[in-house]
C-alpha positions, -999 to 999 in steps of 0.1 A, spaced: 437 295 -135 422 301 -171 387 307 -173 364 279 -180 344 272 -211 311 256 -208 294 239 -240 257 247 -243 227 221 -253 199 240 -252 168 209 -250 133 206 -266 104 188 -275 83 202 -305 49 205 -289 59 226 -261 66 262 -264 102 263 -285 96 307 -279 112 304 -248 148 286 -268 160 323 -278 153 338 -244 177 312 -230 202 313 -252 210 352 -239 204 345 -206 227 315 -202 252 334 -226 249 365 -202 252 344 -167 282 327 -178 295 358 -186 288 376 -155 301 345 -133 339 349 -159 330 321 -179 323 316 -218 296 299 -238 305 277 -268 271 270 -283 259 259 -321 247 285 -339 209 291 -336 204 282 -376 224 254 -374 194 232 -359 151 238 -357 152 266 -333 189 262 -322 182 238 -300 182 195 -301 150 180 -304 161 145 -320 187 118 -325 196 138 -358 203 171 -339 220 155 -314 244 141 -332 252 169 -352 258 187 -314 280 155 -309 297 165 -344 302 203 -328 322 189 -294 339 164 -316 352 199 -335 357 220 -306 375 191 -282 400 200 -259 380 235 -262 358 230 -233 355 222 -198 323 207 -194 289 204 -204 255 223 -193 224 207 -206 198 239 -207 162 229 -205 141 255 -212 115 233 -223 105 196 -215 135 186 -237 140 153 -255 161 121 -235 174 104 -269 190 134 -284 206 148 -258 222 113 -253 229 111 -287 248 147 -280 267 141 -252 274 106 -247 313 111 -257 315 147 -241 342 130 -221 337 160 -191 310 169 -170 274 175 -176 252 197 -156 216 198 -161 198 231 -155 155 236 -157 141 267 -160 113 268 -137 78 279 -140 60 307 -132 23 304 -119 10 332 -138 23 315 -171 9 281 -171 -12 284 -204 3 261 -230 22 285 -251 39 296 -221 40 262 -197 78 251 -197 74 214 -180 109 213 -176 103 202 -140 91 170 -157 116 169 -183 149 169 -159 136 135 -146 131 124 -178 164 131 -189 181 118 -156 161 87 -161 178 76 -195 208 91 -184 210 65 -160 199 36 -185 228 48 -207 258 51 -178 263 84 -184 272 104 -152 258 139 -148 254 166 -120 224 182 -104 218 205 -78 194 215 -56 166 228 -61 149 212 -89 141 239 -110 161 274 -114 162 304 -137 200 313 -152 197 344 -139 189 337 -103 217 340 -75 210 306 -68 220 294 -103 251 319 -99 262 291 -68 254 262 -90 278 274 -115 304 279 -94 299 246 -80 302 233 -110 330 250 -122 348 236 -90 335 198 -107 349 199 -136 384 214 -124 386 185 -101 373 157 -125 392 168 -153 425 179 -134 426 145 -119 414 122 -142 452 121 -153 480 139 -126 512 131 -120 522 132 -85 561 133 -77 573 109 -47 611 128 -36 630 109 -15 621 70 3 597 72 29 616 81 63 615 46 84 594 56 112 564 71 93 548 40 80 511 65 80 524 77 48 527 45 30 508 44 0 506 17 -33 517 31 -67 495 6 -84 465 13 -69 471 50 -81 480 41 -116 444 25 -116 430 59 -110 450 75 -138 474 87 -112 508 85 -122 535 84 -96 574 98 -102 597 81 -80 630 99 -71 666 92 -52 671 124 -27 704 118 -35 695 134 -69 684 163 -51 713 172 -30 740 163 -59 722 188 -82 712 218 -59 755 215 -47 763 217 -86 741 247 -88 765 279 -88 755 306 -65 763 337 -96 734 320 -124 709 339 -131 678 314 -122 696 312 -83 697 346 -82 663 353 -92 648 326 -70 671 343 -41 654 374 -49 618 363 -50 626 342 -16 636 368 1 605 390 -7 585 363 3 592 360 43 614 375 69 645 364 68 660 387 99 687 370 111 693 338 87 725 324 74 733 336 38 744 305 30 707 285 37 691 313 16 712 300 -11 709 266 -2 671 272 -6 668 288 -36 695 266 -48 669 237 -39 640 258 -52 654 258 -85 660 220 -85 627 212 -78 612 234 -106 635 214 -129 621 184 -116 585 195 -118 586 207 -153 609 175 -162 584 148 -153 555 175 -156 541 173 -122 510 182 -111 518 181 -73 549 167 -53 556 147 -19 593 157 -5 611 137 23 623 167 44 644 151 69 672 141 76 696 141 44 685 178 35 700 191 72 728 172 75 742 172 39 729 209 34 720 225 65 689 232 54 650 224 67 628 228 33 596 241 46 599 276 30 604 261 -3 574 240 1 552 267 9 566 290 -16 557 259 -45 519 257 -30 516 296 -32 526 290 -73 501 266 -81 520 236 -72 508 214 -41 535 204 -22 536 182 5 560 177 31 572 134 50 570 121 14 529 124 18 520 112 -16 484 113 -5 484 144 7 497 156 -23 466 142 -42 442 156 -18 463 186 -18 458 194 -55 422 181 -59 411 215 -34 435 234 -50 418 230 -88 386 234 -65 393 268 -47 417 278 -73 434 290 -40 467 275 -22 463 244 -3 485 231 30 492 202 44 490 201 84 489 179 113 460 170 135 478 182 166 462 192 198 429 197 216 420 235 221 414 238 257 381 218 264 359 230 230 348 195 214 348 209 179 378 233 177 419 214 177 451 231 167 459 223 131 497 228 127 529 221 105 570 228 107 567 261 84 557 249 50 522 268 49 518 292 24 518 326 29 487 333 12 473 312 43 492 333 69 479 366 88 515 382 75 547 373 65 559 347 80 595 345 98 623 317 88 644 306 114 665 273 124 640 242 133 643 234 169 636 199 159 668 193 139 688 217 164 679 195 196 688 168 172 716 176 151 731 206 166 724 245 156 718 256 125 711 225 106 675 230 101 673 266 89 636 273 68 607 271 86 583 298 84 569 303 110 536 322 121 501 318 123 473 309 98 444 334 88 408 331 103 388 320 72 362 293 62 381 263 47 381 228 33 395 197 44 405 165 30 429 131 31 431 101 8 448 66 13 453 37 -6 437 2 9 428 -25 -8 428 -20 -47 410 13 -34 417 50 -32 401 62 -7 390 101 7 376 115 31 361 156 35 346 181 51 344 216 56 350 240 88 366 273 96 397 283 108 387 312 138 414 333 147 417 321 184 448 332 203 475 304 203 502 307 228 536 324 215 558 302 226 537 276 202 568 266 178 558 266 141 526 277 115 497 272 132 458 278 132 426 272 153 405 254 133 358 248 141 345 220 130 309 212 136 310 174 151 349 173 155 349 146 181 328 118 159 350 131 128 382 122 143 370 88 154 360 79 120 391 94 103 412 72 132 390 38 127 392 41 89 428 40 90 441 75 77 468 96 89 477 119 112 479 148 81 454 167 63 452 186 28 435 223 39 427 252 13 406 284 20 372 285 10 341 260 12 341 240 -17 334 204 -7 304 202 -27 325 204 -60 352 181 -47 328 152 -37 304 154 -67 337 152 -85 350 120 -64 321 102 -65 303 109 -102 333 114 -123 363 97 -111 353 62 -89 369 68 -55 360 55 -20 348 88 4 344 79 44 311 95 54 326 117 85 
């Protein structure tokens, strides 16, 4: 992902000490830098001090975004001082992205009043009007915090992780491939409600699918090179060359689809058209899209999809889509989380291994199912998530956990992992008596606090406290 821009007000109030402006001008510039970020500020002439300290200034910081838009990710309001409420409402109430608020603390030994910040004081302040105006900001804990502290470093990151989400999903298209298979009405979902979030769905026939990947030709140049990377991607010891091409055949289709309807993230119906007309299982493919950047969710689960991509733009990692599927032994707070084969393989110990699903063999006969990848899913902390639609309402819910690198048995069929998760047993009752499914969106990396400051300050939806 590109880096992200922050836009920097720099508050003040003229009787306290406007010194301290310059000295947090570098060291916001510097810790933005150091954390692979960039500062877009006003120039320090282009205001008293560089800084707003009135309606006038702020809208001429208003008139700067305005210049700039499209240039920048979010907003950090910088206090070193007390700062003043009305201008910096004036500045940012048409930012149109997020807006942290950062106060430098003080220090006991500089309490004197040409050195005392109040900016303690000055964050409330500013939070209060905030809140007369509507306008929705972030803050973290604690209070009070110098740029430069590793504690600032976390809040930036968090932050970061906001701004992706809030501003990646304010408007995403999500792709819905194939009807719903009959018997899984948990992945039933309302377009509508969507739209109402900004969430636009893309509807298509899997007929559309098939008929295009069998006019593909083997010999072009895209099938070949999608072949290619395929191949590198897994082990394919022992797989028909004809579902290799099938795959990349159906690889390439689907990257025509995303780019034609410019897709943020996709649902697929993966059975049963795809193994009887092609003799194919798409999990590979699947898993290949979410290691590219594009979520990809498996039994047309449009809502997985969304949840999918809103901890991808968070952990800027891959994200999966798995099943809540069996009790580990007698541990309350560890279950086996598990899918077909579409994990990614960033999410994998190793390479994974392709082979014919035994599903669609028991079912359909031998070698009608050929691409899952199977294997097992690396021990790391982790994120989890699931939306529905209900009521006018798009609902989430999320929480975070670990997966632990427990021995699963061999003879376990598909991509599985043991995943921790502090509390598991009251969690799963609440995720059943709210009504969600049997799935859940997983990426690597603990980064719930972004995602929910992002669901519930920027973009309206429902979360179910787990």
């Amino acid at each position: 992902m590109k880096k992200m821009t922050f836009a920097i007000l720099f508050g003040n109030r003229g009787f306290f000490p406007e010194s301290l402006i310059a000295g947090a001008r570098r060291d916001m510039a510097l810790r933005l830098k150091q954390r692979g970020h960039r500062a877009l500020m006003m120039p320090p002439d282009a205001t008293k001090y560089g800084a707003v300290e009135s309606v006038e200034e702020g809208e001429k910081f208003a008139r700067f975004l305005k210049r700039n838009a499209g240039k920048y990710d979010g907003v950090i309001i910088c206090l070193p001082n007390f700062g003043d409420e009305t201008g910096a409402v004036a500045a940012v109430r048409d930012a149109g992205v997020p807006i942290l608020i950062q106060a430098y603390p003080d220090e006991l030994d500089k309490m004197g009043f040409s050195t005392r910040r109040d900016a303690f004081c000055g964050k409330f302040s500013i939070m209060d009007v905030f809140c007369q105006y509507g306008l929705p900001f972030t803050t973290f804990q604690p209070h009070t915090v110098h740029p430069a502290s590793a504690v600032f470093a976390e809040h930036l990151d968090w932050f970061a992780a906001v701004c992706r989400v809030a501003n990646g999903m304010k408007r995403m298209t999500v792709g819905a491939v194939g009807a719903r298979t009959t018997a899984f009405k948990t992945v039933r979902f309302d377009e509508v409600t969507l739209q109402r979030y900004g969430i636009t769905t893309e509807a298509l026939d899997l007929s559309e699918v098939i008929s295009r990947v069998r006019a593909k030709k083997s010999s072009d140049k895209l099938c070949r090179a999608t072949a290619a990377r395929l191949k590198a991607y897994t082990n394919w010891k022992g797989t028909p060359p004809a579902a290799l091409d099938n795959l990349s055949k159906l690889s390439v289709v689907l990257d025509e689809i995303v780019a034609e309807y410019k897709m943020d993230a996709l649902s697929l119906r993966c059975w049963l058209e795809l193994e009887k007309q092609l003799q194919i299982a798409p999990c590979v493919v699947l898993g290949d899209l979410n290691d590219r950047g594009i979520p990809a969710a498996c039994e047309l689960d449009v809502g997985n999809a969304i949840a999918m991509h809103a901890l991808s733009l968070a952990s800027k990692k891959a994200s999966t889509c798995l099943d809540w599927n069996n009790n580990y032994g007698d541990d309350p707070d560890k279950c086996i989380l598990f899918h077909c084969g579409p994990v990614p393989q960033s999410l994998m110990t190793a390479k994974g291994r392709v082979i014919d699903h035994p599903m669609f063999a028991k079912a359909l006969g031998a070698g009608c199912g050929v691409g899952c990848n199977v294997g097992r899913i690396a021990a790391t902390p982790m994120t989890f998530a699931s939306s529905k639609t209900q009521d006018g309402k798009l609902s989430f819910y999320l929480g975070e956990g670990s997966f632990t690198g427990d021995p699963i048995a061999p003879d376990f069929f598909g991509c599985a992992g043991v995943a921790e998760i502090a509390g598991l047993q009251g969690k799963l009752e609440a995720i059943g008596h709210a009504g969600y499914r049997h799935h859940v969106g997983v990426t690597a990396g603990h980064v719930a606090t972004g995602v929910r400051e992002a669901f519930l300050r920027y973009l309206h939806y429902d979360l179910t406290p787990l």
